[in-house]
C-alpha positions in Angstrom: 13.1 21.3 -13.1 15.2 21.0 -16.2 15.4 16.9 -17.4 19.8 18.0 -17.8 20.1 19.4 -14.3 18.4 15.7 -12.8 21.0 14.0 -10.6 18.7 10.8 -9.6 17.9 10.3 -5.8 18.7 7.1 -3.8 16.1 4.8 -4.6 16.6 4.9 -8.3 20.4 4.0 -8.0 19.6 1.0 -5.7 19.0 -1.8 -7.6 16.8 -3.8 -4.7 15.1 -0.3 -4.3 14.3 0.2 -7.7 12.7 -2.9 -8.6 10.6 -2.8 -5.8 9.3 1.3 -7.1 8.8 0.3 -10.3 7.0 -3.1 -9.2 4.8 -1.5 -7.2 3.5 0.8 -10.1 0.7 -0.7 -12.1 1.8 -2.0 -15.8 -0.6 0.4 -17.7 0.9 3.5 -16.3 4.3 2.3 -16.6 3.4 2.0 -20.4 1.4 4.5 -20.5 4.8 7.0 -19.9 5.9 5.2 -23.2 2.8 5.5 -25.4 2.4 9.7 -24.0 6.5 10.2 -25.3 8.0 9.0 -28.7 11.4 10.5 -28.2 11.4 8.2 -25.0 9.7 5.1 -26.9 12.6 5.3 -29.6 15.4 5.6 -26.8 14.2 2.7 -24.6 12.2 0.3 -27.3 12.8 1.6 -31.0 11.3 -1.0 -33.5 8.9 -2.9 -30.2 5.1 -2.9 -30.5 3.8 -1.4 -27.2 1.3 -4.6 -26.1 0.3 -6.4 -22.7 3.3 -8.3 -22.9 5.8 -6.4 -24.8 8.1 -4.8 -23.1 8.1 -6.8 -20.3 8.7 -5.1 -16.8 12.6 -6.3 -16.5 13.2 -4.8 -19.6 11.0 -1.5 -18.5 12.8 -1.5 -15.3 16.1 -1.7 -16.9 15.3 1.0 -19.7 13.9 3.4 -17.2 17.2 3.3 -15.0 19.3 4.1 -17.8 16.9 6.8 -18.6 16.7 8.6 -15.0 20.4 7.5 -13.8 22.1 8.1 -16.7 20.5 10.4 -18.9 19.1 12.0 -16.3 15.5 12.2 -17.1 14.1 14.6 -14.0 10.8 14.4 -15.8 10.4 10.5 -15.9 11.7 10.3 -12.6 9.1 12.8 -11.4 6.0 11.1 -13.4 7.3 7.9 -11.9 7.3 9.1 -8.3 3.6 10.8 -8.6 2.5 7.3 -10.0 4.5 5.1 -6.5 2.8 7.8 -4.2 -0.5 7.4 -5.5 -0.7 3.8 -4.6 0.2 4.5 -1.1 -1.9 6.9 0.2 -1.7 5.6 3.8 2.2 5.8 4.0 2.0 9.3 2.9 -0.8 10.3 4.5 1.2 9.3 8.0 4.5 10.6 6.9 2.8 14.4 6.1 0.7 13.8 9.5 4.6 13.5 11.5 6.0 16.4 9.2 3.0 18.6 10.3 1.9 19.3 6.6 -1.6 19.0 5.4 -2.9 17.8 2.4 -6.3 17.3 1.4 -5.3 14.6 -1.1 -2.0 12.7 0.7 -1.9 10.8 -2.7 -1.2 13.7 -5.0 2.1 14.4 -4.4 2.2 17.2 -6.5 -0.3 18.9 -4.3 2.6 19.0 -1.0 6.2 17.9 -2.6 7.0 21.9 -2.4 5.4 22.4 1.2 8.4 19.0 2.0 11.4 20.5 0.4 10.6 23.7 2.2 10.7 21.8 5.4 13.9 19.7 4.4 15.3 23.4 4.1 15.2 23.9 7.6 17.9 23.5 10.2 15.8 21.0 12.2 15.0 18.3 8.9 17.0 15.9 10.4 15.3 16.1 13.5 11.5 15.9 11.7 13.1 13.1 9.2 14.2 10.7 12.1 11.2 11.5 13.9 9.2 10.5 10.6 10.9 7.4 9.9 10.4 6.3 13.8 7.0 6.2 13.3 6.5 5.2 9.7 8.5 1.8 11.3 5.6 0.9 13.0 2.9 0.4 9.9 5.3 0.2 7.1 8.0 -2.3 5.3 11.0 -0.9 5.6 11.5 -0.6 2.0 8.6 1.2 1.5 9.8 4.5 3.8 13.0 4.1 2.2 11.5 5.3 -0.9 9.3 7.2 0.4 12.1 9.7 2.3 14.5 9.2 -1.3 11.3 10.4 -3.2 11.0 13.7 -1.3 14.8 14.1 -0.2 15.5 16.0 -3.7 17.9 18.3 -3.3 19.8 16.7 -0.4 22.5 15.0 0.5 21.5 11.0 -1.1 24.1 9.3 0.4 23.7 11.2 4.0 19.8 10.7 3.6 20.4 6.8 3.1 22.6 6.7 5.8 19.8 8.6 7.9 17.1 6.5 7.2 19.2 3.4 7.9 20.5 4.4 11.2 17.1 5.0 12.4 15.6 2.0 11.1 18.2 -0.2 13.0 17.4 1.6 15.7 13.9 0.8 16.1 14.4 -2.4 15.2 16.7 -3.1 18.3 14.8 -1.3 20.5 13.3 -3.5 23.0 10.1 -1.9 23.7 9.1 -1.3 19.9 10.4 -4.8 19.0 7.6 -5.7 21.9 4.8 -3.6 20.6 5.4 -5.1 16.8 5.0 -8.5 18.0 2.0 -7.5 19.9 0.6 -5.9 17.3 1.0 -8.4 14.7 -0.2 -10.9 17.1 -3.2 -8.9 17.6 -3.7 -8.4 13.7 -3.5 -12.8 13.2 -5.9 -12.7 15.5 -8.3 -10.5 14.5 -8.1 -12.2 10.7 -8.7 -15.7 12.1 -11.8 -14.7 14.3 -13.0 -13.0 11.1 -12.5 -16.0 8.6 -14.2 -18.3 11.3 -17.2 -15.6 11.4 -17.2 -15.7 7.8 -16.8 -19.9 7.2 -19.8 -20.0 10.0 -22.1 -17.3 7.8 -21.7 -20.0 4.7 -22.4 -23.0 6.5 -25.7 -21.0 8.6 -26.5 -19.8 4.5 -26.5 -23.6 3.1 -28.6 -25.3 6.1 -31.3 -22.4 5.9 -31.3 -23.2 2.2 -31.6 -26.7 2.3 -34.4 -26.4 5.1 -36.8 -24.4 3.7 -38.1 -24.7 0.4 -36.7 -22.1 -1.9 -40.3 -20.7 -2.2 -40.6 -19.6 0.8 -38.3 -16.3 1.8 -36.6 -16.3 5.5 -35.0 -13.2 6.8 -32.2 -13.9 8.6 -30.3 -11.1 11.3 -28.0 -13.2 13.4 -29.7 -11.3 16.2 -32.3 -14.2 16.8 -35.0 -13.7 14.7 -36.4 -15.7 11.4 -39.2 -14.0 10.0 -41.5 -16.8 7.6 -45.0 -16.9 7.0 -47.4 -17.8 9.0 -47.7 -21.4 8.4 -43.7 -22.1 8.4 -43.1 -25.6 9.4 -42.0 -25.7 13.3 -39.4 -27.8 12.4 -38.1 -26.2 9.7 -38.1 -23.1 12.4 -36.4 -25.2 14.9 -33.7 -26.3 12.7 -32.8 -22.4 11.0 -32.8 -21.1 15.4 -30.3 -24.2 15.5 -28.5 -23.0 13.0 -28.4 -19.5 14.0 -27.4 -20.5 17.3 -24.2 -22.3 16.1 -23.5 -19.4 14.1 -23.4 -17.2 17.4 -21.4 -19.9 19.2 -18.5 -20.2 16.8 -18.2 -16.0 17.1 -17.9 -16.3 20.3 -15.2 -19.1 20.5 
């Protein structure tokens, strides 16, 4: 694709949308597009010193618009979207699985982008989008598959796609019975996070009374499945007090 024939898709002509692509891209590949093209260094930051701190990633953000919206830069923009898709590998390992398209490596987007636009070709894309978007809603921000669909939607209608993907969104988020399951599900996810800090706070304090029973000479192994292996000659009490301590550990899991 030819940088002059670019017309930039949705996400880069949203401001919210934008910042939150080039945000989620890691700093050393953003500058890293910078240091691999002088023609695009002089445009953007003629006369800065490329550093850790300098340009900082407003001023990135706002160069690289200009540069894709404006100028049209199809091979920023592309380099840009291989870098956002590469740090979600789940999203767009869901959002092939629902467009029926394997890819060995979800994350290289190079490897399927052609096998999408031949799908979005099709009379039924609409159909397979909505469908997409439906159940990307469930596991992902809302943000996040709105890049996701402007990053493969090339080619297509930008402001129809938009309007697609926003429909469908609202939709799911007033249906009743996916409204339900979301709550459930990020109930269950609280959940499961608390029971696993509690099982991790109780593996600390089990760690430092063990320690500060036996002396540090001697070497206890320690399963959580009820046995404390010692020498022969361990101290009752000192075996007493580690089974004590291995039996509030088990408690406080099971709370």
């Amino acid at each position: 694709m030819e940088s002059e024939a670019y017309t930039a898709v949705y996400h880069f002509r949203d401001d919210q949308l934008f910042k939150e692509f080039i945000f989620k891209i890691p700093r050393s590949q953003l500058l890293e597009h910078l240091r691999n093209d002088e023609p695009l260094r002089r445009r953007c930051f003629h006369g800065f010193r490329i550093s850790n701190t300098a340009p900082t990633c407003q001023q990135i953000l706002n160069a690289y618009k200009i540069e894709i919206v404006d100028r049209r830069n199809g091979r920023l923009a592309s380099l840009l979207c291989a870098d956002w898709i590469r740090q979600q590998p789940a999203l767009a390992s869901s959002a092939l699985q629902s467009l029926r398209i394997h890819a060995e490596d979800p994350a290289n987007a190079n490897s399927w982008i052609d096998d999408v636009h031949t799908t979005l070709r099709l009379q039924t894309w609409e159909v397979s989008i909505r469908t997409m978007v439906r159940e990307l809603a469930f596991q992902f921000p809302n943000v996040d598959i709105h890049i996701f669909v402007s990053i493969i939607s090339y080619g297509v209608n930008q402001k129809a796609m938009q309007t697609l993907v926003e429909e469908e969104l609202l939709r799911v988020a007033n249906d009743p019975q996916i409204l339900k399951k979301r709550i459930e599900d990020e109930r269950a996810a609280a959940v499961a996070n608390r029971i696993r800090g509690q099982h991790s706070r109780a593996r600390v304090g089990v760690d430092r009374e063990i320690a500060m029973v036996f002396p540090q000479s001697m070497e206890i192994t320690s399963d959580f499945g009820g046995t404390v292996c010692a020498a022969a000659d361990m101290d009752k009490m000192h075996a007493a007090s580690a089974a004590n301590a291995i039996h509030r550990f088990r408690v406080s899991i099971n709370c």
